[in-house]
LUMKOL-705015 format. One record per residue: residue number from 0; chain; z, x, y of N, C-alpha, C, CB in turn. Coordinates in steps of 0.05 Angstrom, whole numbers. Glycine has a CB too. Layout:
N
[NUM "A" [Z X Y] [Z X Y] [Z X Y] [Z X Y]] ...
END
This chain:
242
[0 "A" [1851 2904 353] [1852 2916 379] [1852 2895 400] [1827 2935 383]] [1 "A" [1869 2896 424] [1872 2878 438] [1849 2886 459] [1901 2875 446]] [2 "A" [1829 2858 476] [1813 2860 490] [1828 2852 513] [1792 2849 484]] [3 "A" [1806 2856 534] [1814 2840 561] [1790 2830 567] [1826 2858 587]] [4 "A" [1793 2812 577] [1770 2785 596] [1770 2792 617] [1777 2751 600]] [5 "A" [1741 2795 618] [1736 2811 647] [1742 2796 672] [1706 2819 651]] [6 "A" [1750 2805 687] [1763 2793 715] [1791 2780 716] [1746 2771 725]] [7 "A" [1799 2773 687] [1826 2766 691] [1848 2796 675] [1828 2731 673]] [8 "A" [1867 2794 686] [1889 2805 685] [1907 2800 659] [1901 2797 708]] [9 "A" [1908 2819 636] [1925 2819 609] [1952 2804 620] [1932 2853 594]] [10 "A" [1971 2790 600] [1996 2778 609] [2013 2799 607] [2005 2755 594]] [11 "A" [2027 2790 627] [2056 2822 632] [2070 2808 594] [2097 2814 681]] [12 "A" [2080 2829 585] [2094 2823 564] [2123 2806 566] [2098 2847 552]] [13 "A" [2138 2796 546] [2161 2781 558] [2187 2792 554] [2162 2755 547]] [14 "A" [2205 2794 568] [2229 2826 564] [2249 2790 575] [2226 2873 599]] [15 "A" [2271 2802 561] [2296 2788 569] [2302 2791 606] [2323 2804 549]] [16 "A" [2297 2819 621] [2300 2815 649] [2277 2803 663] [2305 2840 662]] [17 "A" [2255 2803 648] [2242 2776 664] [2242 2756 664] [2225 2771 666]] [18 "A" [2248 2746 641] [2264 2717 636] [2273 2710 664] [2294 2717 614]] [19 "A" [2305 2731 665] [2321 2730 680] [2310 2727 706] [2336 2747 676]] [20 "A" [2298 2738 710] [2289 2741 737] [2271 2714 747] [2271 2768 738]] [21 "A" [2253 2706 724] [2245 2684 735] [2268 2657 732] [2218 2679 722]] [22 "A" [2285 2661 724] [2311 2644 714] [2320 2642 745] [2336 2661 690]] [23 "A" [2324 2659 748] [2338 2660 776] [2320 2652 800] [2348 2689 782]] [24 "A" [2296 2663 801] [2282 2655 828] [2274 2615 827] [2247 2678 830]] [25 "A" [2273 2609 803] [2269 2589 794] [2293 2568 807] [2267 2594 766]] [26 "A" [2323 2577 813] [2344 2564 818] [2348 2571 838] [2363 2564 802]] [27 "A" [2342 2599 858] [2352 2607 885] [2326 2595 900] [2359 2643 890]] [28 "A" [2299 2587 883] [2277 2585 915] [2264 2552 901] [2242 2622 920]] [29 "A" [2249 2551 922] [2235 2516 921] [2200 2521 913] [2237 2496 964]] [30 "A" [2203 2514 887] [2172 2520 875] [2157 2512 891] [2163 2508 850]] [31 "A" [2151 2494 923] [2130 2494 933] [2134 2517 951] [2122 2470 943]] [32 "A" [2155 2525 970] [2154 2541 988] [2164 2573 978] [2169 2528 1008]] [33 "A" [2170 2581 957] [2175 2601 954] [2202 2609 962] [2157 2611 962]] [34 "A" [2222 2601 990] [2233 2604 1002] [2257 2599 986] [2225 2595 1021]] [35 "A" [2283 2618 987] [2309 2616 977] [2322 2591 992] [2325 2644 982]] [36 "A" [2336 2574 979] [2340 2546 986] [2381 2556 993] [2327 2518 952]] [37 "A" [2389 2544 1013] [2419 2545 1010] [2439 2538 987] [2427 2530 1026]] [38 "A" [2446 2555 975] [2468 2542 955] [2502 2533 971] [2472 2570 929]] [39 "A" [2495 2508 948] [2526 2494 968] [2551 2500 957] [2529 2456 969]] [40 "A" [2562 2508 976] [2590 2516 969] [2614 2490 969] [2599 2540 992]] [41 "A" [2625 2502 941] [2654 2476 934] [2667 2490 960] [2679 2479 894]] [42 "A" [2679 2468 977] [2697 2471 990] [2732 2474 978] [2689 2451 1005]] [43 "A" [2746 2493 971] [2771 2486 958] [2791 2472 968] [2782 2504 951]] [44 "A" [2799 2466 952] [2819 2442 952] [2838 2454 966] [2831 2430 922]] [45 "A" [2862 2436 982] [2886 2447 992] [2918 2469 978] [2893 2423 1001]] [46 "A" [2909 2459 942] [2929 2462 931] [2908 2501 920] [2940 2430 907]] [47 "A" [2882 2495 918] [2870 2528 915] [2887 2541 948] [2822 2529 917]] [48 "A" [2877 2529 968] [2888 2550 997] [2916 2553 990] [2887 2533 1034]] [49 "A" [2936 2536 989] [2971 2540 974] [2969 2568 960] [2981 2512 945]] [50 "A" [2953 2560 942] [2953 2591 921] [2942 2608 936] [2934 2591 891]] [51 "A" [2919 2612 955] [2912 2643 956] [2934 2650 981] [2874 2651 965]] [52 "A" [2950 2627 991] [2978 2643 1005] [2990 2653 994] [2997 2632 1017]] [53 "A" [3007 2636 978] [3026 2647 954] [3022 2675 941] [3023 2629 932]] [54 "A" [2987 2682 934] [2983 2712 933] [2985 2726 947] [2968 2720 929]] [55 "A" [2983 2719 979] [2978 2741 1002] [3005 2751 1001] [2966 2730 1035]] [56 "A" [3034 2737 998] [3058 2735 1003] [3070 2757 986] [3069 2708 1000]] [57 "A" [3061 2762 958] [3065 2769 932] [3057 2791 943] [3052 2757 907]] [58 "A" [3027 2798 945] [3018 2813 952] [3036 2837 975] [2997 2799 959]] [59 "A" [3045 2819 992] [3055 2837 1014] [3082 2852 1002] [3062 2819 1042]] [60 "A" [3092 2842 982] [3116 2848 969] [3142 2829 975] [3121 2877 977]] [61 "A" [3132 2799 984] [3157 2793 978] [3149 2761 956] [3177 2789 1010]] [62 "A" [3175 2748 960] [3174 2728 937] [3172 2689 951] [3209 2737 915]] [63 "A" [3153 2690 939] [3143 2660 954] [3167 2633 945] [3104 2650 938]] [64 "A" [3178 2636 921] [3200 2619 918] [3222 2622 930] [3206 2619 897]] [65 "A" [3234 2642 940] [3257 2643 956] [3263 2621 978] [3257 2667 968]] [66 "A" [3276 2612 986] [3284 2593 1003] [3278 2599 1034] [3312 2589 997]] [67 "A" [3262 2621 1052] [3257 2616 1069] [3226 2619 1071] [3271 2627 1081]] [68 "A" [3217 2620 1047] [3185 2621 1042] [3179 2600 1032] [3173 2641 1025]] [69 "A" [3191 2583 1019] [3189 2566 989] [3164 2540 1009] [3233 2547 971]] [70 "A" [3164 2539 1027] [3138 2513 1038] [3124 2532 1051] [3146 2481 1063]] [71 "A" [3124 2561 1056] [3108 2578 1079] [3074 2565 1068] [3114 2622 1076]] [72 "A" [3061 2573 1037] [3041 2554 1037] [3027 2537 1052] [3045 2545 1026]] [73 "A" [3049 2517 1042] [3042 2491 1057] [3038 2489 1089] [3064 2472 1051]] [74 "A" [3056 2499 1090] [3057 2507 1129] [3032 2529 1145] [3092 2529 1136]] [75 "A" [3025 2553 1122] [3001 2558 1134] [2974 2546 1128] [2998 2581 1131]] [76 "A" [2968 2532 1109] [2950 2517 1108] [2942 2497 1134] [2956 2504 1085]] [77 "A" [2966 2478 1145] [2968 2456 1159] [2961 2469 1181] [2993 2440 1158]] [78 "A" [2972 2504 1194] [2969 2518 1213] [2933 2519 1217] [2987 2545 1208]] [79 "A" [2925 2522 1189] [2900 2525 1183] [2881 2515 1195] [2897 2520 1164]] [80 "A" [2889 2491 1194] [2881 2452 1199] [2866 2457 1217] [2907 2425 1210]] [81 "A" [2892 2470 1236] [2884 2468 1266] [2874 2493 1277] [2907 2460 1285]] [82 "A" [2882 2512 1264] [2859 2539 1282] [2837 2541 1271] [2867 2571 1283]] [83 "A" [2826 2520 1260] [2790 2519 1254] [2792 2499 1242] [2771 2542 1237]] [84 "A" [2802 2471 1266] [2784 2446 1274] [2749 2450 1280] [2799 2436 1304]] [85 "A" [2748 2467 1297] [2722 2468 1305] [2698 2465 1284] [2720 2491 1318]] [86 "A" [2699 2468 1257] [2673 2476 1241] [2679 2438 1236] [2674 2506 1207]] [87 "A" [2691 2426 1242] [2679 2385 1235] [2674 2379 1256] [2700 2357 1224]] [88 "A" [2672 2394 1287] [2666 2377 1304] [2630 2395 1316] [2697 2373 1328]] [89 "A" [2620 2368 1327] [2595 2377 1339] [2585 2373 1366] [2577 2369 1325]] [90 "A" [2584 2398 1365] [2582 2403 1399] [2563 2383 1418] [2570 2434 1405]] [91 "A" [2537 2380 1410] [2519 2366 1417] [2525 2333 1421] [2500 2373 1398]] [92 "A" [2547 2323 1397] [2548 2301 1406] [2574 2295 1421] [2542 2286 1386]] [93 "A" [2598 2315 1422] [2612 2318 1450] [2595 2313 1486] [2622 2351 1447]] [94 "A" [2572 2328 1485] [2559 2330 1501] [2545 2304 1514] [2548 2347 1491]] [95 "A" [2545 2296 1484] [2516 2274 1491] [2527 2248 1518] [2504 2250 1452]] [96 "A" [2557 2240 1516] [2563 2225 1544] [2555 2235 1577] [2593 2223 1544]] [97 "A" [2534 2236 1589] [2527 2241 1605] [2527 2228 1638] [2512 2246 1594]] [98 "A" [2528 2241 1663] [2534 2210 1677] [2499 2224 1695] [2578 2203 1706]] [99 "A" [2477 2200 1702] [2462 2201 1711] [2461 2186 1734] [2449 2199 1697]] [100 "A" [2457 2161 1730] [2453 2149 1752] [2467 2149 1781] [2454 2129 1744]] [101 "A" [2457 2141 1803] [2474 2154 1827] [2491 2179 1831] [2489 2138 1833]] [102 "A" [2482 2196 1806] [2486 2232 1813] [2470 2243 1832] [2479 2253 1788]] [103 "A" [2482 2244 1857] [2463 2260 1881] [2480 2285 1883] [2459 2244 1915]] [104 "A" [2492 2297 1867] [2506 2316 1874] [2483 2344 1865] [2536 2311 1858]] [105 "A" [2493 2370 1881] [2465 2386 1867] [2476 2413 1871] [2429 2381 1885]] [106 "A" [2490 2419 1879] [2513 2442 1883] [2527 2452 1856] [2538 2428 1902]] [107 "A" [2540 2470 1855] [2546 2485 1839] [2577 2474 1818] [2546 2511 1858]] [108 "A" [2572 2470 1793] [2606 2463 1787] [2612 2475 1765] [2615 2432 1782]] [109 "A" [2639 2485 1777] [2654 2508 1762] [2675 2501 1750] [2661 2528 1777]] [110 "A" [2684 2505 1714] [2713 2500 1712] [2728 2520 1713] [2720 2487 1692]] [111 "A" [2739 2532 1718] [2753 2557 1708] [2780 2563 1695] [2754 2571 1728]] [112 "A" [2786 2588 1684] [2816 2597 1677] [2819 2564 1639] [2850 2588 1724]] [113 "A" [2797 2558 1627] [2791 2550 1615] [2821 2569 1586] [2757 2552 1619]] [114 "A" [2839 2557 1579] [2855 2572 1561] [2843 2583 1535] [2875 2555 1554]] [115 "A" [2844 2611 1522] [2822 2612 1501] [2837 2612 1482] [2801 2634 1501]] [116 "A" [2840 2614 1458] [2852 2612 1431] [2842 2616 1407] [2861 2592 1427]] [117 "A" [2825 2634 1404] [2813 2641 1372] [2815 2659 1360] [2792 2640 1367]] [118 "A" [2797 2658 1329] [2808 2673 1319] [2781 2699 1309] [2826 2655 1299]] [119 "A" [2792 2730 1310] [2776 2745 1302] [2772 2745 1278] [2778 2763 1310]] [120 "A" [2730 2743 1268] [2730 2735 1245] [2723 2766 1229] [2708 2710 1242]] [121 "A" [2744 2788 1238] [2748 2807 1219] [2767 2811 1204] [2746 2824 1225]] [122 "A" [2794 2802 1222] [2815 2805 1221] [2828 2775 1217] [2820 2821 1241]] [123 "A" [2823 2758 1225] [2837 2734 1227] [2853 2728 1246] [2849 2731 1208]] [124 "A" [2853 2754 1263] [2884 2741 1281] [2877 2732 1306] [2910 2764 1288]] [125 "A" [2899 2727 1332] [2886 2721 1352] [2868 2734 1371] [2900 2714 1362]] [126 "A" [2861 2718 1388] [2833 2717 1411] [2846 2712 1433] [2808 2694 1409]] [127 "A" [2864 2722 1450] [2878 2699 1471] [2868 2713 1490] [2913 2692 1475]] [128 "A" [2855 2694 1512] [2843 2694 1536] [2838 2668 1557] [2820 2705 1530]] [129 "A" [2818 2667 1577] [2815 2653 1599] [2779 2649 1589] [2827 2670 1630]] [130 "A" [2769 2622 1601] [2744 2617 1603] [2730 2609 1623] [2740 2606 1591]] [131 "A" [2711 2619 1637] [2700 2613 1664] [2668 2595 1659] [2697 2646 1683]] [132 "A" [2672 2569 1662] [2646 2560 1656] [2635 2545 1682] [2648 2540 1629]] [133 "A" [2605 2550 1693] [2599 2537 1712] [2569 2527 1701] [2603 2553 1738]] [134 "A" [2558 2514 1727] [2523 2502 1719] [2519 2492 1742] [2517 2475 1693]] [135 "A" [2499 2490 1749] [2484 2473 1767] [2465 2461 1766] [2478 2480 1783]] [136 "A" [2463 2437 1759] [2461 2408 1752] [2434 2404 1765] [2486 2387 1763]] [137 "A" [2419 2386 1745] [2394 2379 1751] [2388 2348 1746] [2377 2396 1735]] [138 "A" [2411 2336 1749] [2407 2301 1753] [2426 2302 1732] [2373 2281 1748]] [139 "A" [2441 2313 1716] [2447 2302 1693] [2484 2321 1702] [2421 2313 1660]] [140 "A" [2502 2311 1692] [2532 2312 1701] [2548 2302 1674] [2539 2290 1730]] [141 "A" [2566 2328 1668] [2586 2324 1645] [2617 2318 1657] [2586 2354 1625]] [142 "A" [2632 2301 1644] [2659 2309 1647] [2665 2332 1643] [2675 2299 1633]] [143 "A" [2689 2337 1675] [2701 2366 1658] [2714 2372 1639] [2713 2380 1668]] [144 "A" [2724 2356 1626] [2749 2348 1602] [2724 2357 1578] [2764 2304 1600]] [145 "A" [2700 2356 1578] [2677 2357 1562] [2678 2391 1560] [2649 2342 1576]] [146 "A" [2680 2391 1585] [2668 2426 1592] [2701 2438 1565] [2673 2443 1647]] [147 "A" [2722 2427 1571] [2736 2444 1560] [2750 2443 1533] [2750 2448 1575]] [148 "A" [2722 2423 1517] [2726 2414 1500] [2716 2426 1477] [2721 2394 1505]] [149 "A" [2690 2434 1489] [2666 2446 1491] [2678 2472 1480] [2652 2447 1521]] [150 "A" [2701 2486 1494] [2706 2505 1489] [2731 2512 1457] [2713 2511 1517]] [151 "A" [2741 2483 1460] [2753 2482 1441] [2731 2485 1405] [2769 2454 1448]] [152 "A" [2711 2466 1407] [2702 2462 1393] [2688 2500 1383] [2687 2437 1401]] [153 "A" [2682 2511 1392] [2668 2541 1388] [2699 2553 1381] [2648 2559 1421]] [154 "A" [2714 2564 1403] [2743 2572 1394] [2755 2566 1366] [2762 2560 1413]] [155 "A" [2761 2550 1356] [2776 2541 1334] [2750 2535 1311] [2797 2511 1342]] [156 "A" [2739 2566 1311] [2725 2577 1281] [2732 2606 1291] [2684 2569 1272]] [157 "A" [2722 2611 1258] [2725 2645 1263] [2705 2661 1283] [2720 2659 1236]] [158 "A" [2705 2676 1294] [2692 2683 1312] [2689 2711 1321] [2699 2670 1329]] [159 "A" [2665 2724 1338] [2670 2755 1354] [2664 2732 1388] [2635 2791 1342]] [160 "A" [2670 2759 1405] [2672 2741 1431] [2648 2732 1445] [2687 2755 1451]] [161 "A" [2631 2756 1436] [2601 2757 1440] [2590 2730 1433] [2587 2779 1422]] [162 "A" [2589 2724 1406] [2577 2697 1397] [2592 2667 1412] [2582 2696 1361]] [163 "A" [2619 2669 1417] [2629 2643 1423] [2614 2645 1454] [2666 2638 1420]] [164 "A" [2615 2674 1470] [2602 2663 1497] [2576 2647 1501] [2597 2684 1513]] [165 "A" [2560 2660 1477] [2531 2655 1481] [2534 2624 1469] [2507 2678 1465]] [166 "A" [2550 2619 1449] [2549 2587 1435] [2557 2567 1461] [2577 2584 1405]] [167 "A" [2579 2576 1476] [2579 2560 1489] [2573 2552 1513] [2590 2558 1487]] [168 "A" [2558 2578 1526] [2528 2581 1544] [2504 2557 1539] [2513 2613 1534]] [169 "A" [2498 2570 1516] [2470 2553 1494] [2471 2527 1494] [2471 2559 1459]] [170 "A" [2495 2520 1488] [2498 2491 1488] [2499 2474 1500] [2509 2485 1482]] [171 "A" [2512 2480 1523] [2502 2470 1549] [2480 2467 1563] [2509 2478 1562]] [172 "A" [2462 2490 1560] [2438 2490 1573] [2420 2474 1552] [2428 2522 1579]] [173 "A" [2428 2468 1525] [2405 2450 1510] [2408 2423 1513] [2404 2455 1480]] [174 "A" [2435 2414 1516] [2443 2390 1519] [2432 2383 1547] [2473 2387 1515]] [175 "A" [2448 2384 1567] [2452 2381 1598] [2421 2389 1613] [2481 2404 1609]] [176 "A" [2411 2411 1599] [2382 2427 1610] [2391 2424 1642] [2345 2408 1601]] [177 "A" [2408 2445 1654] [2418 2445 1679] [2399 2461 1689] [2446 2452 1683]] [178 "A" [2401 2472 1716] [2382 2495 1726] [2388 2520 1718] [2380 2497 1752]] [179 "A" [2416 2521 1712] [2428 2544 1701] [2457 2540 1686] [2431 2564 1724]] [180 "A" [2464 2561 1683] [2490 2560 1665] [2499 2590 1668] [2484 2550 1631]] [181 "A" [2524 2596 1672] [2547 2617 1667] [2576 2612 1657] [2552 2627 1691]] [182 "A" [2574 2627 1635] [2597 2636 1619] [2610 2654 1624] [2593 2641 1598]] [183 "A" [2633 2664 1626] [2646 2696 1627] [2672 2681 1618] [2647 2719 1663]] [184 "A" [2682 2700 1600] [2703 2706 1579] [2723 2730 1587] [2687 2715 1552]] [185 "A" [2733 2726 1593] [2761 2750 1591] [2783 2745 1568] [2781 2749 1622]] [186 "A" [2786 2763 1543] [2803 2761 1526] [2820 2781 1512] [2793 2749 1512]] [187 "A" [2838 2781 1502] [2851 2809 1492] [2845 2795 1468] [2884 2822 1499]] [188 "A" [2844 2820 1444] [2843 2812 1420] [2862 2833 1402] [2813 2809 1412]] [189 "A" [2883 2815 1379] [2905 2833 1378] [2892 2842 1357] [2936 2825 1376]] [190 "A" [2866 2846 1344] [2857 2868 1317] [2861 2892 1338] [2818 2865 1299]] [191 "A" [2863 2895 1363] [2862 2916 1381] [2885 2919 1386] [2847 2914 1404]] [192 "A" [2899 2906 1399] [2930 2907 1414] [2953 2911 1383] [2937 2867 1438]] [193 "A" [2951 2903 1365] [2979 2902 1353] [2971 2915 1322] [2994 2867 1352]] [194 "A" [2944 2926 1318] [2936 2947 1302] [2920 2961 1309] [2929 2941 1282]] [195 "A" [2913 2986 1285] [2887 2991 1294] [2892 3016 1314] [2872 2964 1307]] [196 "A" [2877 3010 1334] [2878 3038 1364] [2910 3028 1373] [2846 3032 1403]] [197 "A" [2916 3000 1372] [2935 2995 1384] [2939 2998 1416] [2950 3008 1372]] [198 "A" [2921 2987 1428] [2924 2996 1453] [2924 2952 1474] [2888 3026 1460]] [199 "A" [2952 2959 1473] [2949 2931 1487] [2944 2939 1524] [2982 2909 1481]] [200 "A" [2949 2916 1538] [2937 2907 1556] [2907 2915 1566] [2954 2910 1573]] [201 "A" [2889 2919 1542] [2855 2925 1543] [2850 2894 1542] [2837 2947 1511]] [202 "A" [2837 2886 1556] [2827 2855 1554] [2784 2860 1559] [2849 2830 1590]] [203 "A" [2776 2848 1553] [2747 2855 1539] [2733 2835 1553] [2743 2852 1504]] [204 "A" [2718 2839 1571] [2699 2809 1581] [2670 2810 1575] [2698 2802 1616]] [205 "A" [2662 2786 1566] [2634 2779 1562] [2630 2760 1583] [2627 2767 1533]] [206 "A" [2605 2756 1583] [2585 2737 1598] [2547 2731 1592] [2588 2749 1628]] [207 "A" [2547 2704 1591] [2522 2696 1582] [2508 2684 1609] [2524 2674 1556]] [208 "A" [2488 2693 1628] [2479 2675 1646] [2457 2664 1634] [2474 2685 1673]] [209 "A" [2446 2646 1642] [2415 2629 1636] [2405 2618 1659] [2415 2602 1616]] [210 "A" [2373 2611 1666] [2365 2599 1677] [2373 2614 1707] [2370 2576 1668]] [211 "A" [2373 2597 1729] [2376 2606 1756] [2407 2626 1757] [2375 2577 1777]] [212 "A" [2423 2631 1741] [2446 2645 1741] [2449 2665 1735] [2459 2639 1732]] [213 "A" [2415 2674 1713] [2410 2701 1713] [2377 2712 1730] [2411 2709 1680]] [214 "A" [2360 2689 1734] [2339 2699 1750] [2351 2706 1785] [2316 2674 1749]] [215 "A" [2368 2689 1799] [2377 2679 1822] [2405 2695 1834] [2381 2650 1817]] [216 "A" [2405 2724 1840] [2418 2744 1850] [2437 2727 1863] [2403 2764 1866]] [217 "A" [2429 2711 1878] [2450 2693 1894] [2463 2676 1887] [2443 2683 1911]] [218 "A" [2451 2660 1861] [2466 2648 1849] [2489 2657 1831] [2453 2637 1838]] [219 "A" [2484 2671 1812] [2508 2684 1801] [2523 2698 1812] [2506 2697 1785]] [220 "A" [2513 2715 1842] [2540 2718 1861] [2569 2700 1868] [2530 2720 1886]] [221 "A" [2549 2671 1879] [2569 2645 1881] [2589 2652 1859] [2554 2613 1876]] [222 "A" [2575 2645 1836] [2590 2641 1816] [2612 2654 1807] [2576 2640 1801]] [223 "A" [2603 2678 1804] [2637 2712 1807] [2642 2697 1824] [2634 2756 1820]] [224 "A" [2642 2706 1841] [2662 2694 1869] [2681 2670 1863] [2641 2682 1896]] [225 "A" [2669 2655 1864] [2673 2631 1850] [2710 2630 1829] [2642 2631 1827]] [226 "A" [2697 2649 1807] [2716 2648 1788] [2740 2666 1795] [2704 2654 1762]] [227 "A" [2725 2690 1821] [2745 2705 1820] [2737 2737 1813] [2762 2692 1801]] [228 "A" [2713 2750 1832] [2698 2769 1832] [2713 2792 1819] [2688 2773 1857]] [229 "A" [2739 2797 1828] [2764 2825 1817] [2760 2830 1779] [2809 2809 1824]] [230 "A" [2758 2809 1769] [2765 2807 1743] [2745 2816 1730] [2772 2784 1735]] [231 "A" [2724 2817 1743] [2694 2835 1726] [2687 2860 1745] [2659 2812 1723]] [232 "A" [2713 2875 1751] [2702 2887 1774] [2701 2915 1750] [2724 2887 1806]] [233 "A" [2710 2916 1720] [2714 2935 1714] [2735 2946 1707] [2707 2942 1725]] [234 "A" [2758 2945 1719] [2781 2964 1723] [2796 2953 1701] [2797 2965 1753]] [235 "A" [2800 2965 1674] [2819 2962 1650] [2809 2939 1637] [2851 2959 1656]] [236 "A" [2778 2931 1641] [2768 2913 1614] [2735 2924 1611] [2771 2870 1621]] [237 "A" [2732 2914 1591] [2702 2920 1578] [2672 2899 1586] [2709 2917 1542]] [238 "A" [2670 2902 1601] [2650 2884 1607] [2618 2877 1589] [2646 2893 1634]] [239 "A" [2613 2861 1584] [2588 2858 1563] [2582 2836 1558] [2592 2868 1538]] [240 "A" [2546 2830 1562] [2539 2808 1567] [2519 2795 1544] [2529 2810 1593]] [241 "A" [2535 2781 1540] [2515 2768 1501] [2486 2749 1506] [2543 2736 1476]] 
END
């Protein structure tokens, strides 16, 4: 007859799914913290991306060897290259060239009509729009070539519009720590315009204020104004602030 010892707890019996189970928590978490640890992903090779074109092509019903497809592969991969540059570059150390000394400037600076280019990360396709970025400076001053660099680097990953405003809001205000910061986005996105509801000329605006741009009524007035008050007035876009 099996006893039990008082105060302690009989052993759970041993079944093949607990194995498993401790098999697994054993490889997904970190025996001191308990916590599921990131598993790293193989990045594939160029000649795996070749192939999963070559399927998409097949897929669609036509034939990837024929002579006006026969490099399409190769050619969307390289297309690849470049519409999500952004995931090797880092924003923070774009940023980090700063100009301080003899900055007496304290006024408001705006870049605007910023060209947008990305891609929706449901659909894959384009994002094309305008970017309105301003700040007002607290001793510390970026190139503007930075500001629209800035924008490149968030743009060229996959993306919704919501997140690239606030990424590239955020980033600014952590780097630069200005008094404020404003973003607004105006973009059409063709998962809308060329499927789907199908409804083109709908263009969709976001905006992220921080700091004195969303406490400071008067400040973020400047600022619309600024970029061009009509364009968030409402009339045939979606306005929404991340």
């Amino acid at each position: 007859m099996d006893t039990a010892v008082a105060g302690k707890r009989p052993p759970e019996p041993v079944t093949p799914e607990s194995e498993s189970a401790e098999s697994g928590s054993a490889e997904s978490g970190s025996a001191e913290s308990g916590r599921p640890q990131p598993v790293e992903r193989r990045r594939p090779s160029r000649t795996d991306a070749e192939a999963a074109v070559r399927t998409l092509i097949e897929w669609a019903g036509d034939d990837p060897d024929r002579e006006g497809l026969v490099g399409t592969p190769g050619r969307v991969v390289r297309a690849y290259e470049e519409f999500f540059a952004g995931y090797s570059e880092d924003p923070a150390a774009l940023l980090a060239t700063t100009f301080e000394e003899g900055v007496t400037y304290d006024e408001m600076v705006v870049l605007r009509d910023i060209r947008l280019e990305s891609h929706c990360e449901h659909h894959i396709v384009p994002i094309l729009g305008k970017v309105h970025i301003g700040y007002l400076p607290a001793g510390r001053v970026v190139g503007i070539s930075k500001l629209a660099r800035l924008v490149e680097v968030f743009a060229k990953r996959l993306q919704i519009q919501e997140a690239l405003t606030a990424q590239i809001a955020d980033s600014l205000q952590e780097v630069l720590k200005p008094l404020g910061v404003g973003v607004v986005i105006e973009a059409a996105h063709q998962c809308m315009t060329t499927r789907g509801v199908r409804k083109p000329g709908v263009s969709m605006v976001t905006s992220r204020m921080l700091g004195s741009f969303r406490d400071d009524p008067a400040t973020r007035r400047e600022f619309l104004s600024m970029i061009g008050g009509s364009m968030i007035s409402g009339q045939g876009s979606a306005l929404h602030e991340a």
